[in-house]
C-alpha positions as CSV (number, residue, x, y, z in Angstrom):
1,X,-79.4,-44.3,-87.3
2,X,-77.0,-41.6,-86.8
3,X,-75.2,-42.5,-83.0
4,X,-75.9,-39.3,-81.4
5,X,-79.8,-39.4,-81.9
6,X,-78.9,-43.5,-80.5
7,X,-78.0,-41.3,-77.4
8,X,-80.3,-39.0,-76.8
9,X,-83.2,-41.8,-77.0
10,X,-81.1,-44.2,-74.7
11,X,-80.8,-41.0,-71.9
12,X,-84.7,-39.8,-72.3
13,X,-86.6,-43.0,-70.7
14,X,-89.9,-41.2,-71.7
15,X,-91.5,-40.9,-67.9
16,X,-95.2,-40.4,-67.9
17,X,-96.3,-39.8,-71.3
18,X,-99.4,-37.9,-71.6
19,X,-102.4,-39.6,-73.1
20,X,-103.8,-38.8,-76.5
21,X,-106.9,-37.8,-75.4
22,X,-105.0,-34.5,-73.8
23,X,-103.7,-33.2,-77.1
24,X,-106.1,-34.5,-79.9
25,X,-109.0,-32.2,-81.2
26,X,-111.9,-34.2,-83.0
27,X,-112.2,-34.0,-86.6
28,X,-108.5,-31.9,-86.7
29,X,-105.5,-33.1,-87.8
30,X,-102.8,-33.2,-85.0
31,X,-99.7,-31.1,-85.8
32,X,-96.3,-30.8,-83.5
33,X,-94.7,-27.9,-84.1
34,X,-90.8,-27.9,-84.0
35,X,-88.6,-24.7,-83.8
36,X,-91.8,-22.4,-83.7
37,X,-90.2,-19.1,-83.9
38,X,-93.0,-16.2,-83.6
39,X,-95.2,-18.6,-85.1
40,X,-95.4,-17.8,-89.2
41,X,-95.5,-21.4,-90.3
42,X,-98.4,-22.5,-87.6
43,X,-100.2,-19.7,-88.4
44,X,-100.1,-20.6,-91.9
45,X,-101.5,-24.2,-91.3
46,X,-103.5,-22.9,-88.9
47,X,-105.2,-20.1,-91.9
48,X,-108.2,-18.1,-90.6
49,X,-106.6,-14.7,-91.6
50,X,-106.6,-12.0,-93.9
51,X,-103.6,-10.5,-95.8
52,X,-103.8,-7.6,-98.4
53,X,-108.0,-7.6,-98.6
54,X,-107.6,-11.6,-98.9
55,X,-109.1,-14.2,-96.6
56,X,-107.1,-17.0,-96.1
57,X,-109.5,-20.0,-95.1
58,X,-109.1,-22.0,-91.7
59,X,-107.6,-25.3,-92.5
60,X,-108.7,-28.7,-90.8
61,X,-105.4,-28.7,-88.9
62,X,-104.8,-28.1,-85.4
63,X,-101.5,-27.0,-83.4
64,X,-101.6,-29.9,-80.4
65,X,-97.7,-28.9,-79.3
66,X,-95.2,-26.4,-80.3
67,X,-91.5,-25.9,-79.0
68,X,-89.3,-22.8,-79.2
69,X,-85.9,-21.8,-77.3
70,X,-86.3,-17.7,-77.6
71,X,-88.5,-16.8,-74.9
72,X,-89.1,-13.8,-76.1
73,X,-91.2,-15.0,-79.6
74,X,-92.6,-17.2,-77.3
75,X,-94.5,-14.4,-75.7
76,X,-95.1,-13.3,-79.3
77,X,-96.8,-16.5,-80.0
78,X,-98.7,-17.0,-76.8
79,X,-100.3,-13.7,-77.7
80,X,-101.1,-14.3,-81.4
81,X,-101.2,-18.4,-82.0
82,X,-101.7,-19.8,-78.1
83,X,-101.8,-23.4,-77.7
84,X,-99.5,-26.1,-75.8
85,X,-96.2,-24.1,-76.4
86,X,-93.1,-25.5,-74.5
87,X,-90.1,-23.1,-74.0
88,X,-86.9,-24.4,-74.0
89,X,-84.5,-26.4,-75.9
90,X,-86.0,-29.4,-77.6
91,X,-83.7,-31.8,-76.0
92,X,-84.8,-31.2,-72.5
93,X,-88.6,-30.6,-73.7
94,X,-88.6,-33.8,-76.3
95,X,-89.9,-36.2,-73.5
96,X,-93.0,-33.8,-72.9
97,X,-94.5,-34.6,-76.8
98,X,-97.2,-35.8,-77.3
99,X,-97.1,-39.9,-78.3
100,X,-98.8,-39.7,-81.7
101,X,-99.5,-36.8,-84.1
102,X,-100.4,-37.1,-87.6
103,X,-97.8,-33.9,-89.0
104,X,-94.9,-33.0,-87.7
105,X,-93.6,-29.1,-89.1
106,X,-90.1,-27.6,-88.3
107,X,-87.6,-25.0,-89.7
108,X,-84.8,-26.3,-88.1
109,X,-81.9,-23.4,-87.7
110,X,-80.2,-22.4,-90.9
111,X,-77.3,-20.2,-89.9
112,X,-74.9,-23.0,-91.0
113,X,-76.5,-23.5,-94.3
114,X,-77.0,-19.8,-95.5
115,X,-74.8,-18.2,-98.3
116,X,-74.4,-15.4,-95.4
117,X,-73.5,-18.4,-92.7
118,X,-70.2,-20.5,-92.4
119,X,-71.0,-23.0,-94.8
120,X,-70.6,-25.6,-91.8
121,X,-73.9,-27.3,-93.0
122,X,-75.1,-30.3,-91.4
123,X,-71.7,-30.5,-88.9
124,X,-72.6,-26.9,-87.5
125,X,-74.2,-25.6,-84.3
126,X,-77.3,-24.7,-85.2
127,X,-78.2,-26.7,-88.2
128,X,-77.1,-29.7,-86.8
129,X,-80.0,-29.5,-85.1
130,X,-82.1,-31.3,-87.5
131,X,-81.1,-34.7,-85.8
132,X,-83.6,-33.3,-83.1
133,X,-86.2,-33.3,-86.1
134,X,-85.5,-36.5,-87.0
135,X,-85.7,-38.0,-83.1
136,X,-89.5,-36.5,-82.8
137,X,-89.9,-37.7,-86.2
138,X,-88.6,-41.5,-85.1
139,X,-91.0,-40.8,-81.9
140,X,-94.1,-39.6,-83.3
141,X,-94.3,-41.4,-86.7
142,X,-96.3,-38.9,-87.7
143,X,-97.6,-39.6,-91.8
144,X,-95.8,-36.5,-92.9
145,X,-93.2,-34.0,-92.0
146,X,-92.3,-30.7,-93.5
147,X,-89.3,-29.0,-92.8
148,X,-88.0,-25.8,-94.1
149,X,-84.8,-24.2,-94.9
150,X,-82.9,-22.0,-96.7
151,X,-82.1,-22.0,-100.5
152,X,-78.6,-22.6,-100.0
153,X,-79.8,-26.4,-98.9
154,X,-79.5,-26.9,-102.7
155,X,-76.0,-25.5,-103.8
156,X,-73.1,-27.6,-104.7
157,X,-71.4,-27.0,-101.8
158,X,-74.4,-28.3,-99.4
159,X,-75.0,-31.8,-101.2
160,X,-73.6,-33.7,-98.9
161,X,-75.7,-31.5,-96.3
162,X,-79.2,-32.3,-97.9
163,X,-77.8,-35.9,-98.4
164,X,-77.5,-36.4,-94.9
165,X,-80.3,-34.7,-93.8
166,X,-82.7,-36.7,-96.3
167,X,-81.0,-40.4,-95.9
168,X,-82.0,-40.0,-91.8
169,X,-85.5,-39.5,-92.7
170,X,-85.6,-42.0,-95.3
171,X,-83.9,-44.5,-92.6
172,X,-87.3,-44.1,-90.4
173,X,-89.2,-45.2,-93.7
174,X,-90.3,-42.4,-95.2
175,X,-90.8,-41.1,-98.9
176,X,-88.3,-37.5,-98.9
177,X,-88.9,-35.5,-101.4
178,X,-87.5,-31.7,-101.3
179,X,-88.8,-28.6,-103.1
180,X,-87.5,-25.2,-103.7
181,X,-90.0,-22.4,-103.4
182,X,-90.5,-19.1,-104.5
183,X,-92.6,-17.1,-101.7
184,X,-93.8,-13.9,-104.6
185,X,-95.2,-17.2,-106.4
186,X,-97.6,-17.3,-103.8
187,X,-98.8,-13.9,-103.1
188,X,-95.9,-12.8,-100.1
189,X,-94.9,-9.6,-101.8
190,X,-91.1,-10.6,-100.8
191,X,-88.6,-12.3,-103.7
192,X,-87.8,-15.4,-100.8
193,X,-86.3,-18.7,-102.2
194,X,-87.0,-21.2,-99.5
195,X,-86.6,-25.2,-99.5
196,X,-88.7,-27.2,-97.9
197,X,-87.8,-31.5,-97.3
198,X,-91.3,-33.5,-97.0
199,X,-91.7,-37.2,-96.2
200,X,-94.5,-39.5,-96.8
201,X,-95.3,-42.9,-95.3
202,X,-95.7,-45.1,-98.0
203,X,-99.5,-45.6,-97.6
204,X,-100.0,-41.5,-97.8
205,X,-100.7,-40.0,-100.8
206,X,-97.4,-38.5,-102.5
207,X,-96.6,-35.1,-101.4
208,X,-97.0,-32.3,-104.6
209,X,-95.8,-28.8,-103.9
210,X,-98.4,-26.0,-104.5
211,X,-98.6,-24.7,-108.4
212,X,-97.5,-20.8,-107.8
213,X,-100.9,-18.9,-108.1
214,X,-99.0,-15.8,-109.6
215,X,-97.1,-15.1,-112.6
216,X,-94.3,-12.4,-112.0
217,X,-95.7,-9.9,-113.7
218,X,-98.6,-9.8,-111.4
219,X,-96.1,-10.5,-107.8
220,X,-97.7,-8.1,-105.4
221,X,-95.1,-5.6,-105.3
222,X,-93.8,-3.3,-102.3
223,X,-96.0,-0.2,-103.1
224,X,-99.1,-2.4,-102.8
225,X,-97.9,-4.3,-99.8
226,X,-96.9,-1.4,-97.7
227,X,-98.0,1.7,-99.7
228,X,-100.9,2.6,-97.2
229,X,-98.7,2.9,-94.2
230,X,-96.6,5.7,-95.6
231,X,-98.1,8.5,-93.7
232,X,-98.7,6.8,-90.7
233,X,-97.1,8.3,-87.7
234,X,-95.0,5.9,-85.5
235,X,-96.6,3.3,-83.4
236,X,-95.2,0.7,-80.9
237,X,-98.4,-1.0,-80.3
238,X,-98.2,-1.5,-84.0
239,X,-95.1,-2.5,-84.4
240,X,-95.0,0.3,-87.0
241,X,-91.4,1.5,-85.5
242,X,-88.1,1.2,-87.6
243,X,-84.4,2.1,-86.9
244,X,-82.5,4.7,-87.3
245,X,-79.4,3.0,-88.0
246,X,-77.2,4.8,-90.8
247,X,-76.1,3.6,-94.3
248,X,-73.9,0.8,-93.1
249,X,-71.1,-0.9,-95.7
250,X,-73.1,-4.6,-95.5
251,X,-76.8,-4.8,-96.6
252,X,-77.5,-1.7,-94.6
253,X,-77.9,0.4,-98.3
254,X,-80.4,-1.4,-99.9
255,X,-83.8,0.3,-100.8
256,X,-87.0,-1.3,-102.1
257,X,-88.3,-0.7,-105.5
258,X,-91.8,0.1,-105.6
259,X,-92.7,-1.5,-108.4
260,X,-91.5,-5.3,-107.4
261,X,-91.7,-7.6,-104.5
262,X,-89.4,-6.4,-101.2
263,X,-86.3,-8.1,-100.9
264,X,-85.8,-11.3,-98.4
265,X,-86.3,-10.1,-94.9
266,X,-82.9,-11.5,-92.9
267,X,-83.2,-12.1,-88.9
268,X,-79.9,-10.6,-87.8
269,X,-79.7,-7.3,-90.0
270,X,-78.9,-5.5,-87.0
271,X,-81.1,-2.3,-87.5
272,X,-79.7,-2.9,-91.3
273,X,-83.2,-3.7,-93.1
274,X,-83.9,-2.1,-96.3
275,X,-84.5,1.8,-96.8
276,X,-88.1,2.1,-97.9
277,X,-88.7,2.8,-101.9
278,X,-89.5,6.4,-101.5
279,X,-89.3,7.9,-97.9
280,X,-86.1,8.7,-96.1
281,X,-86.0,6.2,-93.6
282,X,-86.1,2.4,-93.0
283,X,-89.2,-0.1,-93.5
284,X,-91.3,-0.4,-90.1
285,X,-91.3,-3.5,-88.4
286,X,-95.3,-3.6,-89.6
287,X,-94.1,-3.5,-92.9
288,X,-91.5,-5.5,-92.7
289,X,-94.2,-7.8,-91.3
290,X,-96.2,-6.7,-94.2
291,X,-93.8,-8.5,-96.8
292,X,-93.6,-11.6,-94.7
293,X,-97.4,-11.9,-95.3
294,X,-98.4,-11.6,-91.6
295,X,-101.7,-10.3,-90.6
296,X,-102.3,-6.9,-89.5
297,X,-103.6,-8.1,-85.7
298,X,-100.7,-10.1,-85.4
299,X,-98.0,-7.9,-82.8
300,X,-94.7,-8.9,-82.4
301,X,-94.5,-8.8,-78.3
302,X,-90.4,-7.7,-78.4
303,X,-89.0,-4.7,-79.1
304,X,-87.2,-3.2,-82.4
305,X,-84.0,-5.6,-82.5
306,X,-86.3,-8.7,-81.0
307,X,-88.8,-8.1,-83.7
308,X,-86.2,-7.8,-86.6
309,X,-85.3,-11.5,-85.7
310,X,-88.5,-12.6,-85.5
311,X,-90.1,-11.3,-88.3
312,X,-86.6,-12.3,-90.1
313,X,-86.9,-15.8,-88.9
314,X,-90.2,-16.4,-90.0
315,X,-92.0,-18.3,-92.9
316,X,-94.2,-16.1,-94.5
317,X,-97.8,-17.5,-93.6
318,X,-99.4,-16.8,-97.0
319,X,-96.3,-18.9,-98.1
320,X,-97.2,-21.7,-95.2
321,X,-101.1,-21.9,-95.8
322,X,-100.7,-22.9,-99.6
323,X,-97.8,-25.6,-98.7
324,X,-101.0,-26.6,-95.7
325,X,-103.4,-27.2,-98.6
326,X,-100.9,-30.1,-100.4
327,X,-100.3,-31.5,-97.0
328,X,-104.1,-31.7,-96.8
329,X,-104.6,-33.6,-100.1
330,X,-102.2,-36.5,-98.7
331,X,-104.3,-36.4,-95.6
332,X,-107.6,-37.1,-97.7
């Protein structure tokens, strides 16, 4: 097992672990919750919402502990998904899980593994935090993990990366598999390519990816998504605010086509995000939200920069809830 995860187990002694019985909901399956973000891919297990005049059903899962180092979408999560949610980084909150859980879910950071990032992949900063994954994974033993991450997991360049990342998993025992998703496949009205790595113990059912549930000539497109909140005045309690940022010589020019799915949301466009298709400013942070798939009631509890990250670094919980349903059928 890779030496520095060796480490980090030899220096946390595990001191008091809480019992089962303090986490566990009857009849739910247990879920830890790794690099939680604002809360998009809990939700999404979670279901019990409605997006676009669609009801997304409650799933038999249940969030039993979370962990996220931005304080600020922990606020936003707190107020819209609740739950144990520990703030901090995970090495100094990884001796407060929980001893057993059934799933353990994560998007580990992708910076590093972006096409817009370094290219540092697996030796970088922030990705290289998927050794914490793999430590709660070693812990927990939980029958199946997700994690997710961007599409640039799969280039040439990142095979060694994915390598890496999928031998330490496999190394605990587990059945990796990884699969590239298309988010407008699923009903997010937002062209988003994202990988996600599942493992299986070997007496679980073999993970299979949801079948898309929409052609492309029926993806929800940007008009549909966001058309009704073209006439509505600003709002902060909303979240219908959006910058007023100029044309700028990096992304900051791009406008949404009406008739087609938005383009991929990014966390640090820096008041950049995309022009809307027909009026002369930028897309709201609601409808930015909006193309992620989120909720109506759900409020992002930061303000306009804060919320572009957030909503940026989010999976799309439409996206989520259908990759919740496969996870289920292993369960079964």
């Amino acid at each position: 097992m890779d030496k520095l995860i060796e480490e980090n187990r030899k220096s946390n002694f595990f001191p008091a672990l809480p019992k089962m019985e303090d986490f566990i909901v009857k009849g739910k399956h247990s879920v830890v919750s790794l690099f939680s973000g604002c809360g998009g891919m809990d939700l999404g297990f979670l279901g019990g919402f409605d997006f676009l005049r669609k009801t997304y059903e409650k799933n038999n899962f249940d969030i039993i502990w979370a962990n996220e180092l931005n304080p600020t979408a922990i606020k936003t999560y707190q107020k819209n998904i609740g739950g144990n949610v520990f703030s901090g980084d995970i090495w100094q909150q990884i001796d407060k899980l929980p001893p057993k859980a059934e799933i353990v879910i994560g998007g580990f950071p992708c910076q590093d593994i972006s096409v817009n990032g370094k290219g540092a992949g697996a030796f970088g900063n922030k990705s290289g935090l998927y050794r914490a994954m793999v430590e709660v994974v070693a812990r927990i033993m939980p029958k199946i993990f997700v994690a997710e991450n961007v599409k640039g997991l799969l280039m040439r360049h990142q095979t060694e990366t994915l390598s890496i990342i999928t031998n330490a998993f496999s190394d605990l025992g587990y059945n990796v598999t990884s699969h590239l998703l298309h988010a407008a496949d699923y009903g997010v009205p937002q062209t988003r390519e994202r990988v996600i790595i599942v493992g299986t113990l070997p007496e679980i059912r073999k993970f299979v990816p949801p079948k898309p549930v929409l052609h492309p000539f029926e993806y929800i497109t940007a008009e549909q998504a966001i058309g009704d909140l073209a006439n509505l005045a600003e709002d902060e309690t909303f979240n219908h605010i959006w910058s007023r940022a100029e044309l700028s010589p990096d992304q900051g020019d791009r406008r949404l086509k009406h008739d087609r799915p938005g383009y991929t949301i990014r966390a640090e466009c820096h008041g950049n995000i995309h022009w809307h298709y027909s009026l002369k400013r930028r897309i709201s942070m609601r409808e930015a939200l909006r193309i992620q798939s989120f909720p109506d009631n759900f409020v992002i509890q930061a303000k306009l920069r804060e919320a572009e990250r957030q909503i940026g670094n989010a999976v799309p919980p439409v996206l989520a809830w259908h990759v919740a349903k496969s996870v289920e059928t292993c369960l079964a």
